[in-house]
Jmol script that loads the backbone (N, CA, C; Angstrom):
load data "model"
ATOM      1  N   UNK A   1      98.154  98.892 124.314  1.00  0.00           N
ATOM      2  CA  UNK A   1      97.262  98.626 123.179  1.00  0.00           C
ATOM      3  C   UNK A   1      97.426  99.708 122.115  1.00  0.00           C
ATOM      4  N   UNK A   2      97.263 100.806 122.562  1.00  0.00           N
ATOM      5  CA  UNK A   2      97.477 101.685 121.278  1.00  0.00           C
ATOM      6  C   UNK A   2      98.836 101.865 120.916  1.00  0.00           C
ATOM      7  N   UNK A   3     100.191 101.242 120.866  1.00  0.00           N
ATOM      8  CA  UNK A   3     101.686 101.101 120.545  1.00  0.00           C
ATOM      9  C   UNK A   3     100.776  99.911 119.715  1.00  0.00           C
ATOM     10  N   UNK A   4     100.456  99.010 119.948  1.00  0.00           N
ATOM     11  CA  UNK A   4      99.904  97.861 118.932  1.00  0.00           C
ATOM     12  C   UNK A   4      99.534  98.672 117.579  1.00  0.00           C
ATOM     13  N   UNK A   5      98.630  99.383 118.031  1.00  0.00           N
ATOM     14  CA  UNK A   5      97.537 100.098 116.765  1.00  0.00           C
ATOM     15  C   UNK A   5      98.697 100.770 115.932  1.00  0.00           C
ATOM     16  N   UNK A   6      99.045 101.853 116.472  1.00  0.00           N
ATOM     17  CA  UNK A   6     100.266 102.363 115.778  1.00  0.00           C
ATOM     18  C   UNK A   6     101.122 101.802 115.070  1.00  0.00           C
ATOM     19  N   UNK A   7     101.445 100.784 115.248  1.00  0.00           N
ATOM     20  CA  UNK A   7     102.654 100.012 114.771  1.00  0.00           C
ATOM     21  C   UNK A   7     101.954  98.864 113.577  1.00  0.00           C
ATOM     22  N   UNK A   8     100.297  98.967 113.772  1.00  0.00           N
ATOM     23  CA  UNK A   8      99.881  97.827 112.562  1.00  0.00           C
ATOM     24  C   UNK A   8      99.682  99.195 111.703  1.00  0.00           C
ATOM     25  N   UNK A   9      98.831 100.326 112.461  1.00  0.00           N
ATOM     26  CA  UNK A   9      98.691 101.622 110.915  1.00  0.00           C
ATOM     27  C   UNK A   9      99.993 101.751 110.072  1.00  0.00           C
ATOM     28  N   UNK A  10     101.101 101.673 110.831  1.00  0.00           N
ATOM     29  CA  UNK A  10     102.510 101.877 110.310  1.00  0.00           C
ATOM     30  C   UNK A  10     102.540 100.803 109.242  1.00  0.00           C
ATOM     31  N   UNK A  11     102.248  99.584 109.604  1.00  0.00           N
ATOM     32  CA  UNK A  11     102.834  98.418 108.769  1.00  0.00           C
ATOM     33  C   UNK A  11     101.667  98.596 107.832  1.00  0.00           C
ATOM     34  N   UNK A  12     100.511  99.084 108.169  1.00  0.00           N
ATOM     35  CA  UNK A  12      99.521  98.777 106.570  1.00  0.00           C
ATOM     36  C   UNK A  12     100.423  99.682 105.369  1.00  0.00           C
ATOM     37  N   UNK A  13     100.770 100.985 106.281  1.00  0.00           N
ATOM     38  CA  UNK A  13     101.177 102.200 105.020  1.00  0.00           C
ATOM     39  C   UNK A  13     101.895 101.533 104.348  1.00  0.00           C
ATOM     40  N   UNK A  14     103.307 100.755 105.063  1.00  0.00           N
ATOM     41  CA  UNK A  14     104.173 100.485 104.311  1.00  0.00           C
ATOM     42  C   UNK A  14     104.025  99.706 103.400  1.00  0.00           C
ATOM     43  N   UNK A  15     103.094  98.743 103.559  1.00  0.00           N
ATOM     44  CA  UNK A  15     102.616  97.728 102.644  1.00  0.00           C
ATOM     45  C   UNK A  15     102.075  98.620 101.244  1.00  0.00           C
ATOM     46  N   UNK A  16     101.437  99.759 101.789  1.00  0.00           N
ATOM     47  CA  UNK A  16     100.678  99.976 100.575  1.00  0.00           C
ATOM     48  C   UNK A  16     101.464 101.018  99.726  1.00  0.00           C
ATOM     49  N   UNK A  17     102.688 101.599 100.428  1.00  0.00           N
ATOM     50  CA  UNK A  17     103.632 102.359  99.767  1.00  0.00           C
ATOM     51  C   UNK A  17     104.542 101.093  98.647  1.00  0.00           C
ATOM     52  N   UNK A  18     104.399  99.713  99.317  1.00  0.00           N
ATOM     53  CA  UNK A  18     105.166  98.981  98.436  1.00  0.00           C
ATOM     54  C   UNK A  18     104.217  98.559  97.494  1.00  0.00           C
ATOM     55  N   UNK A  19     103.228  98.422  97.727  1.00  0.00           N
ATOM     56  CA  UNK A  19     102.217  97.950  96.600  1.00  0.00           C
ATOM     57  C   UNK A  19     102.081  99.271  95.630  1.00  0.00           C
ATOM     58  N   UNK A  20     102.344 100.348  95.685  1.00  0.00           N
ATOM     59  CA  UNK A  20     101.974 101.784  94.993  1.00  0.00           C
ATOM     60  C   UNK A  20     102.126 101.415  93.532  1.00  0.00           C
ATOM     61  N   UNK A  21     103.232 100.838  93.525  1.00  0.00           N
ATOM     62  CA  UNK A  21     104.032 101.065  92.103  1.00  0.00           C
ATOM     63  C   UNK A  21     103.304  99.847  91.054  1.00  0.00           C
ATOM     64  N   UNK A  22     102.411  98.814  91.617  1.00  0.00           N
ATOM     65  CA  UNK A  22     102.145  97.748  90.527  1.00  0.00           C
ATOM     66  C   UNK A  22     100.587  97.776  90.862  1.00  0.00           C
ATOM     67  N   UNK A  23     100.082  98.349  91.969  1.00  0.00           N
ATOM     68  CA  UNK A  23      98.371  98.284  92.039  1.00  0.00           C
ATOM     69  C   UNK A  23      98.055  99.497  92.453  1.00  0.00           C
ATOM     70  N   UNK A  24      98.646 100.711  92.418  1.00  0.00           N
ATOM     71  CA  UNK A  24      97.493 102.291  92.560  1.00  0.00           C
ATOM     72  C   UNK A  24      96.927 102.668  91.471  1.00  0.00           C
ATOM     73  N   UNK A  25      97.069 102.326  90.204  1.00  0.00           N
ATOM     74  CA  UNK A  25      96.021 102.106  89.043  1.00  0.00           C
ATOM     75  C   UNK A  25      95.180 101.550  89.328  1.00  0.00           C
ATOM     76  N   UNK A  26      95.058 100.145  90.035  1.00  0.00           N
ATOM     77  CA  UNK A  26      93.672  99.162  90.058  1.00  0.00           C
ATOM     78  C   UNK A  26      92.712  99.830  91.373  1.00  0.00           C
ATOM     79  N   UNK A  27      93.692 100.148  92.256  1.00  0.00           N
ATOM     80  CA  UNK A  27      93.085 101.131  93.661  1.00  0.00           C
ATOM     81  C   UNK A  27      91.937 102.390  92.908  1.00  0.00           C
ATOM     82  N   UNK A  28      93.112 102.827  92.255  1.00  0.00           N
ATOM     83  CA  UNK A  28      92.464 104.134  91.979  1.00  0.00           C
ATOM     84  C   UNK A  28      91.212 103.944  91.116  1.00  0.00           C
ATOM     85  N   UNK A  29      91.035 102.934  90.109  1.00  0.00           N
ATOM     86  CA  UNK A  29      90.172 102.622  88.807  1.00  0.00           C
ATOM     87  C   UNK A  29      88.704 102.029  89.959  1.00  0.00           C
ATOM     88  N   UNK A  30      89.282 101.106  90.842  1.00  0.00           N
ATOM     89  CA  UNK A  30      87.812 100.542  91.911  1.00  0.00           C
ATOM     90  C   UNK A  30      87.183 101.849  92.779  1.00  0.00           C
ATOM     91  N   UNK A  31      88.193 102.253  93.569  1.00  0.00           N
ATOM     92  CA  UNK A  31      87.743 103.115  94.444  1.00  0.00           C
ATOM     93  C   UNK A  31      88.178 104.703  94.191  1.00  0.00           C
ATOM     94  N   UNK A  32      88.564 105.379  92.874  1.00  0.00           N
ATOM     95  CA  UNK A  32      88.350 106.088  92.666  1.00  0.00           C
ATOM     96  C   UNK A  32      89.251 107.591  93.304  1.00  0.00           C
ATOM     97  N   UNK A  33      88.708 108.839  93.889  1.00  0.00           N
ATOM     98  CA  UNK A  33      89.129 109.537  94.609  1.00  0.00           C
ATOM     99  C   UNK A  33      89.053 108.968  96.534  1.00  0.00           C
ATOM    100  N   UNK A  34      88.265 108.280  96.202  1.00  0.00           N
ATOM    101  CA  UNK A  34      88.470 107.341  97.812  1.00  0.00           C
ATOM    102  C   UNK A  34      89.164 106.359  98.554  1.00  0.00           C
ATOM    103  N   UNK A  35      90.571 106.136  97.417  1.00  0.00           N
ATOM    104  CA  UNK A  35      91.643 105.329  97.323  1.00  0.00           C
ATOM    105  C   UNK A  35      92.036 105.360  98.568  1.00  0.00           C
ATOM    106  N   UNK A  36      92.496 106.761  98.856  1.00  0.00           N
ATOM    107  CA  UNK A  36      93.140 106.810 100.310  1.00  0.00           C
ATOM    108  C   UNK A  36      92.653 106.701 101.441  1.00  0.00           C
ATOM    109  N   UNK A  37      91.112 106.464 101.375  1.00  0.00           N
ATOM    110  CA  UNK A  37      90.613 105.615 102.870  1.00  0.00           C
ATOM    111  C   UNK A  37      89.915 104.628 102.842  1.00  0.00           C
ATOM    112  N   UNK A  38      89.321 104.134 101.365  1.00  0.00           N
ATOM    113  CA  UNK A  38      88.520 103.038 101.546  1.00  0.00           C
ATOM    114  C   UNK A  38      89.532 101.638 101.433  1.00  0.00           C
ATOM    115  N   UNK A  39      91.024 102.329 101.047  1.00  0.00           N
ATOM    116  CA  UNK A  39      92.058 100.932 100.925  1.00  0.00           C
ATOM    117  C   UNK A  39      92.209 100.515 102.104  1.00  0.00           C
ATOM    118  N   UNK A  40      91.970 100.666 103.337  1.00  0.00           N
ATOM    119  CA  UNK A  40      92.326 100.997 104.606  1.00  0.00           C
ATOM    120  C   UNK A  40      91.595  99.045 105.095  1.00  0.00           C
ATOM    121  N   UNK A  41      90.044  99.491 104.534  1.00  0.00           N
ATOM    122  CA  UNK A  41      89.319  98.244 104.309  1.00  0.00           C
ATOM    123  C   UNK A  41      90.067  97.022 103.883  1.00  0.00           C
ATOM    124  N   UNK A  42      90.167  96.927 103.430  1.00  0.00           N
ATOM    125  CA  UNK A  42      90.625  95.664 102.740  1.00  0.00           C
ATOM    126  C   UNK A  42      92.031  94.923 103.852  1.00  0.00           C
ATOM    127  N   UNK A  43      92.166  95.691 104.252  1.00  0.00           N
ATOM    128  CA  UNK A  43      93.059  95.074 105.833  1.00  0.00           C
ATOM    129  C   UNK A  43      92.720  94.950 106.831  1.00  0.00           C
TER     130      UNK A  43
END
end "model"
wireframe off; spacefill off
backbone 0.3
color backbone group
């Protein structure tokens, strides 16, 4: 179970390293300085 967990935390980052470049303006403008854990939510 936790190789599961690991491997979905892995796949959110990557998602959100690919999303960086066209939505960390809209991240950053909603959630502010809390970008980097409240995006976590939304998955």
């Amino acid at each position: 179970m936790r190789l599961k967990q690991d491997i979905a935390i892995i796949t959110t980052v990557v998602e959100e390293m690919a999303k960086l470049d066209f939505s960390s303006a809209q991240i950053e403008y909603n959630l502010g300085h809390n970008a980097e854990t409240e995006n976590w939510i939304f998955y």
